[in-house]
N, C-alpha and C positions, 0 to 999 in steps of 0.2 A: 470371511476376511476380505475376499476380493471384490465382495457388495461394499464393504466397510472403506478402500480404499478408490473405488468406484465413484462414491457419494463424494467423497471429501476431495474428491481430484488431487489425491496425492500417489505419491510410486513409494515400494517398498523394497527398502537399501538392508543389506545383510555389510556387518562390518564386523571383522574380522582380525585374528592376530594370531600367529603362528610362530613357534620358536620351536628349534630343532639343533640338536648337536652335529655338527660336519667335520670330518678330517680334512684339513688345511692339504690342497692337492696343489700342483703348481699353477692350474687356472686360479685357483683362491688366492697365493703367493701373487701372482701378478696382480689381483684385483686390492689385494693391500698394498704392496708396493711398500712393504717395510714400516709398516703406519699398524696402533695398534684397533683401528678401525675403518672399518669401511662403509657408506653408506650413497647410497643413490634413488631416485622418485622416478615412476613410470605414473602411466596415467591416473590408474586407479590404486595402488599400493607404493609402499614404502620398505626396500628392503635395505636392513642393515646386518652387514658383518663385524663381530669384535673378538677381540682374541680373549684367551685367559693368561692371569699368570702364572695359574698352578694347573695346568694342563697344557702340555705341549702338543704340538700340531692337532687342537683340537680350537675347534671354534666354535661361536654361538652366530646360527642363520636366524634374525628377526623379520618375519613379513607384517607390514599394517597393512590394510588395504580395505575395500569397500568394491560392492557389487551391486547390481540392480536386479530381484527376481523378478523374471516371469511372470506376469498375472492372467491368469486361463479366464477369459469374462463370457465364461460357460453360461450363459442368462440370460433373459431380456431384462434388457435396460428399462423398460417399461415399467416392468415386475414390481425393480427397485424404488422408484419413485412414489409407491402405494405407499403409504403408512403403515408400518408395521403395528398391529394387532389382532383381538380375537370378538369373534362373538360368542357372547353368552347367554343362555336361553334365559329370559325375565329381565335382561339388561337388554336398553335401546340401544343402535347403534353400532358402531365398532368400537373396541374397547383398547386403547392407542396405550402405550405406558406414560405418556404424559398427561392423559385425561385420567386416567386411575391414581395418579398421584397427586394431580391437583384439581380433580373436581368428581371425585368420589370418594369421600372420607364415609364412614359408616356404611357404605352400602356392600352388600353380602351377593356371593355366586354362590352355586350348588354345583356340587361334583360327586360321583358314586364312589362308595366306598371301595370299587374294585381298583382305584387308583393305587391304592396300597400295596397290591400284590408284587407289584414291584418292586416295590421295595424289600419287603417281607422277607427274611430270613438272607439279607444282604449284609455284609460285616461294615460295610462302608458305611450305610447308611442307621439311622433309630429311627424306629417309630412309637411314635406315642399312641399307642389304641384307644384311650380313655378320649381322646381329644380329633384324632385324626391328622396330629402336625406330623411334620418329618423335616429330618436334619442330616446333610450331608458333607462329615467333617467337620470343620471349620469354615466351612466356604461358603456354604448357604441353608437355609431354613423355610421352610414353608408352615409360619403358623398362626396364631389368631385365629383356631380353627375351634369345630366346634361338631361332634356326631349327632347328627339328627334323625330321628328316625332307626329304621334296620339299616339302610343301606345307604344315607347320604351322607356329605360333610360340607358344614358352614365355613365359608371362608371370607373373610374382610378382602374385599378387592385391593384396597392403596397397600395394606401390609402383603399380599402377593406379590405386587409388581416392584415394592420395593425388596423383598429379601428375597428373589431367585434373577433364577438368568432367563433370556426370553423362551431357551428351547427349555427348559424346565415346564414353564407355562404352557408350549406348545404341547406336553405331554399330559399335563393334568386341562386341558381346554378340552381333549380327547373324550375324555370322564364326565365333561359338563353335563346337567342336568338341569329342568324346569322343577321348583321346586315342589309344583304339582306334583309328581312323579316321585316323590318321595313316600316309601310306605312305612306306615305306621308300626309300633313298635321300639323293641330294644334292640342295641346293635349287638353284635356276640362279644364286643369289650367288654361292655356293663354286664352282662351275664358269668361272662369269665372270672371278672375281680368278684364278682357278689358268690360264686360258687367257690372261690379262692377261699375267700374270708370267713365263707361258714364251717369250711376243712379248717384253718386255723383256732375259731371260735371250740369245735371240736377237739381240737388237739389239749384246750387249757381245761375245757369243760371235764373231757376225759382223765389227764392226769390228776388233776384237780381231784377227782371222784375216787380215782384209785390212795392219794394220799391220803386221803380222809378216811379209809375204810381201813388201810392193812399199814398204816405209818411206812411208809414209801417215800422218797423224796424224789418221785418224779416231776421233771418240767416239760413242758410241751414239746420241747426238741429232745425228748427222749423215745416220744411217742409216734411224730414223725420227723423227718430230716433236715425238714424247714423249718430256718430263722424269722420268724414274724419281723420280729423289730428287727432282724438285719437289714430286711428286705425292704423295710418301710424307709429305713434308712438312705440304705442306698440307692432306690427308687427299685420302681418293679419292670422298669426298660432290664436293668441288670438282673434277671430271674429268668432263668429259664425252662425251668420247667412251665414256667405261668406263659410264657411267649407264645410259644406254637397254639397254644387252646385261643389265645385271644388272636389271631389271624383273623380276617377276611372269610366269611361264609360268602361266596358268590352265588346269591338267590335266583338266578338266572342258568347255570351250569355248576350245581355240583354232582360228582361221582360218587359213585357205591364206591371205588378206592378213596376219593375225597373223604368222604363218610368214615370208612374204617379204618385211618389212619389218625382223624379227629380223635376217634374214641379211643385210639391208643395214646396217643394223647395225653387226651385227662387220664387214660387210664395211672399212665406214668406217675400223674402231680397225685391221686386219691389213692392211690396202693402200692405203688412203687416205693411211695418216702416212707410207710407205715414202717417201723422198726420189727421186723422179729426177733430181735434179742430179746429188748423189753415185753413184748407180748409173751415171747413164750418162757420168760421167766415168770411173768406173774400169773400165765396159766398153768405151770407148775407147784406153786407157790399157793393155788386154788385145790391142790388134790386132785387135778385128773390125770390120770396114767399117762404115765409119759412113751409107752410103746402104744397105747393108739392117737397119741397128738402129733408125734415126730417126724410124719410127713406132713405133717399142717406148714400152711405158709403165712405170712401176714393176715390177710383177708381171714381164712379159716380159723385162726387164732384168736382173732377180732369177733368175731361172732359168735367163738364159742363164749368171750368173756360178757358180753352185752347179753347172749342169752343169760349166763348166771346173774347177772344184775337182776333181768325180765323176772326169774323166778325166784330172787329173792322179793323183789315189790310184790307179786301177785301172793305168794305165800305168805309173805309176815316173818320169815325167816331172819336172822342175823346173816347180811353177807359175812365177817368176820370170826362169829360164833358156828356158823352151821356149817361149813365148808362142806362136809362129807354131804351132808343130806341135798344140801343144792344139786350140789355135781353129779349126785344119782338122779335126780330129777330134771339135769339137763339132756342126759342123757336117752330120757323119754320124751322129749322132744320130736314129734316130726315133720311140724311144719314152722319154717321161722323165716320171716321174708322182710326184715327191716332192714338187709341190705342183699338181696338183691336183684335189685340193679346195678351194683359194683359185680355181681357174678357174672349178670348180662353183658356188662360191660366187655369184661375180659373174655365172653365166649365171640361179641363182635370182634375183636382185635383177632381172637384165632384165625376169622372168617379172611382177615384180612392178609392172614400169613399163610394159613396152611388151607390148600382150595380142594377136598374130597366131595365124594356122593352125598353125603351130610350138609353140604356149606349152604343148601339155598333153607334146609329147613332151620338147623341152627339159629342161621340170621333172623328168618322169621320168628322165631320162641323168642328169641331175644330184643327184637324189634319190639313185641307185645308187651314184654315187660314196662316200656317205656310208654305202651297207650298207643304205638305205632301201629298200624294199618298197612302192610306191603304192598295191598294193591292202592294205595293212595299215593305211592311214591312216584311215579312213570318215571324211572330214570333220575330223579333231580331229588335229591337228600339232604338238599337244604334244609326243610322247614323240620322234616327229621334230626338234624341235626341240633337247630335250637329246641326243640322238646327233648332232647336228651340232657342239657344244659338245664331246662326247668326242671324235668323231674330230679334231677340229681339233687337241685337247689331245695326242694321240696324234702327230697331224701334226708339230706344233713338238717336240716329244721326240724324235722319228725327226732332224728336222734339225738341232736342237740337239746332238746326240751324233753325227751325221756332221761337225758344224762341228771339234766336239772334236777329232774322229779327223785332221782334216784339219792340226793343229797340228806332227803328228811329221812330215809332208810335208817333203821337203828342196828 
């Protein structure tokens, strides 16, 4: 402000109004003089006294006035006279906000996607991860933007300069980047929504399968907690279970806490929403003993029903007709690994909560699960991170196309 009124050679006036009730004393008596007001001008205010009718020996004190603040020109003056802007790595020049608004239409900056984290899990602010824009309030917006790469974000220069304020800019200028320097690849958005959407794909796949076989009238939000079409609805800023997973992978510094708090995470959106009511109804409803199911949880529930599916297809069996024979034949089951890596999953999240003699090996069995390599990680579980993101994607595709197959089952 003090640059602002520095430049413009003007001074900065506070104006002012004050009203306050007073008891009529006999200095106040004399300054009315029997009048039902009083009023008088000093240099910089105006103060009036008036009486009331319906209040006795009470009056109303009015001041107007006006002041001149102090301006601290903590600066050099020098400073001031530069042109305010920034430079941008691939952009000539100094990048002034009046050259950005009118003579850079279509031309694009680069900034890393760690600009977000700041934002990220702010109530004030949204962010859009599909895109990389962000909106704060009603006051301003940063968008026209575009994720490029793992870690970058495209942004039209004239729509920056025109929808933020300068220190805005000052903060995302921080972030800039040559677009060289972008690596190749998906950001963890597009992995988030594409893993989002093969959990819902599954959710219709699944009931769908179950309707078909045992006259059921399940719908997809019976099987997990989540409204597809709410959510599409209302956009997927408003979902949050899907928020946290779609955050900022910092490919540069992330932690084994960064890492095991991700996989809790997804853990939340891929097993947290699964229903156990509905599962362990219609794992009941399948004929297996209910006192060795009763500590089963979602997951465990799930796999036992996907295994009876597995050995209805490979046997030729009736899922509907054969119940008792399946169910003994799930039971001779001893290896069944099409999910997981949802077990892996939940054994990283332990890693992350509960720290015993166990924790370094745990993480490793679990790591492997996913094709991970502990000694490849030195510290930085980024790239760990997005191969957990792929193979899960991998995962739900593998079961989503056995759910299909299991349609023709008679």
């Amino acid at each position: 402000m003090e640059r602002y009124f520095y430049l413009r050679k003007k001074r900065a006036i506070q104006v002012f109004n004050i009203q306050k009730e007073i008891y009529i004393d006999d200095e106040t008596r004399d300054l009315l003089n029997g009048k039902k007001y009083y009023q008088t001008e000093l240099q910089q205010c105006e103060i009036t006294i008036k009486t009331y009718l319906h209040k006795k020996d009470i009056a109303l004190l009015e001041i107007n006035g006006f002041q001149e603040l102090p301006l601290d020109y903590n600066f050099s003056t020098d400073d001031v006279r530069k042109p305010l802007g920034h430079y941008w790595p691939g952009i000539e020049g100094l990048v002034t906000t009046w050259r950005a608004r009118h003579e850079m239409s279509f031309e694009y900056i680069y900034v890393n996607d760690k600009v977000l984290q700041k934002y990220e899990n702010d109530e004030d602010h949204e962010v859009y991860p599909q895109s990389g824009s962000v909106a704060y309030r009603n006051q301003w917006s940063v968008n026209h933007c575009e994720r490029i790469g793992k870690n970058g974000i495209k942004i039209e220069i004239k729509k920056l300069y025109e929808g933020v304020r300068l220190d805005v800019i000052d903060y995302w200028n921080q972030y800039s980047m040559h677009p060289d320097d972008i690596i190749e690849g998906e950001n963890i958005a597009v992995k988030a929504e594409r893993l989002t959407r093969k959990y819902f794909l599954f959710s219709k796949l699944f009931s769908s399968l179950l309707n078909q076989h045992f006259d059921s009238c399940l719908t997809p939000t019976d099987i997990i907690s989540l409204n597809e079409e709410e959510i599409n609805y209302r956009g997927w800023t408003d979902f949050p279970e899907y928020e946290p997973i779609s955050y900022v992978v910092d490919l540069d510094a992330f932690s084994k806490n960064d890492f095991t708090s991700r996989c809790t995470s997804i853990l939340m959106l891929l097993v947290e929403s699964l229903s156990q009511k509905s599962l362990r109804k219609m794992v009941d409803s399948l004929g297996f003993p209910k006192d060795e199911t009763k500590d089963f949880r979602s997951l465990k529930l799930l796999e036992l029903i996907l295994k009876y599916f597995c050995i209805a297809a490979q046997s030729g069996l009736s899922p509907d007709k054969d119940r008792a024979a399946i169910v003994e034949r799930v039971k001779e089951i001893r290896e069944f690994t099409l999910l997981s890596l949802l077990f892996a999953l939940n054994d990283i999240r332990q890693v992350g909560v509960h720290q015993t003699k166990e924790t370094k090996t745990k993480l490793q069995n679990a790591l492997e699960w996913f094709s991970i390599h502990p000694n490849e990680i030195s510290g930085n579980y980024a790239d760990a991170c997005f191969q957990v993101y792929d193979r899960l994607i991998d995962m739900f595709s593998e079961v989503n196309s056995l759910l299909s197959s299991f349609y023709e089952l008679e």
